[in-house]
C-alpha positions, 0 to 999 in steps of 0.5 A, a space after each residue: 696183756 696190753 703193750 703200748 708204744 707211743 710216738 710223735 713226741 718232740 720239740 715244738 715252739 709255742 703255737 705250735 702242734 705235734 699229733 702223738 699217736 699210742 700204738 697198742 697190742 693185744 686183744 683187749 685194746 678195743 674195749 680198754 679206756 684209753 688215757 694220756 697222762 703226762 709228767 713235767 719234771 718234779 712234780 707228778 703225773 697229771 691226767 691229760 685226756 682219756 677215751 672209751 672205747 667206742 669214742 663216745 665220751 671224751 674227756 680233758 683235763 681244764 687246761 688243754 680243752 680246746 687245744 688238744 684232741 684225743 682220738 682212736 682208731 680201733 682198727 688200727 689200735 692207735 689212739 692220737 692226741 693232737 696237741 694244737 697251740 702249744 704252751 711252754 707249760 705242755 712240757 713234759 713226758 707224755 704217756 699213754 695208758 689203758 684200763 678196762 676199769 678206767 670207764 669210772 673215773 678216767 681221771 685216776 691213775 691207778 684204774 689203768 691197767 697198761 702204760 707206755 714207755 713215755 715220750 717227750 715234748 718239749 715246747 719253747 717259748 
């Protein structure tokens, strides 16, 4: 069993930051894939960014890479996304997810196991 926390979410104008952090219980945080996905209202919930669990593949979705960058620490059980230059369109909740079996395809959202309660950023232009 898995619980997860995120925090750092907020309102930001654009070119701005925010540093999301995902805070995880459990024993079997370490060897879990680690996602963000995020949902803007209306419409469903996107692949952002996921980690393995030792931080050796890294992956992003087209539209964030070189802006945002996923991280973890496994002794503190976090994972971080930094979120660097800020669009009005990064609007959404933003959710943080592990699965065991998400190594595959860390992309889809049905392969992660645990998901967050969600927290909010809101970017204006």
């Amino acid at each position: 069993q898995v619980q997860l926390v995120e925090s750092g979410g907020g309102l930001v104008q654009a070119g701005g930051s925010l540093r999301l952090s995902c805070a995880a219980s459990g024993r079997t945080f370490s060897s879990a894939v680690m996602g963000w996905f995020r949902q803007a209202p209306g419409k469903e919930r996107q692949f952002v960014a996921a980690i393995t669990w030792s931080g050796g593949n890294i992956y992003y979705v087209e539209s964030v890479k070189g802006r945002f960058t996923i991280s973890r620490d496994n002794a503190k059980n976090t994972v971080y996304l930094q979120m660097n230059s800020l669009k009005p369109e990064d609007t959404a909740v933003y959710y943080c997810a592990a699965g065991k079996g998400a190594g595959s395809s860390p992309a889809e959202r049905v392969l992660y196991d645990y998901w967050g309660q969600g927290t909010q950023v809101t970017v204006s232009s």
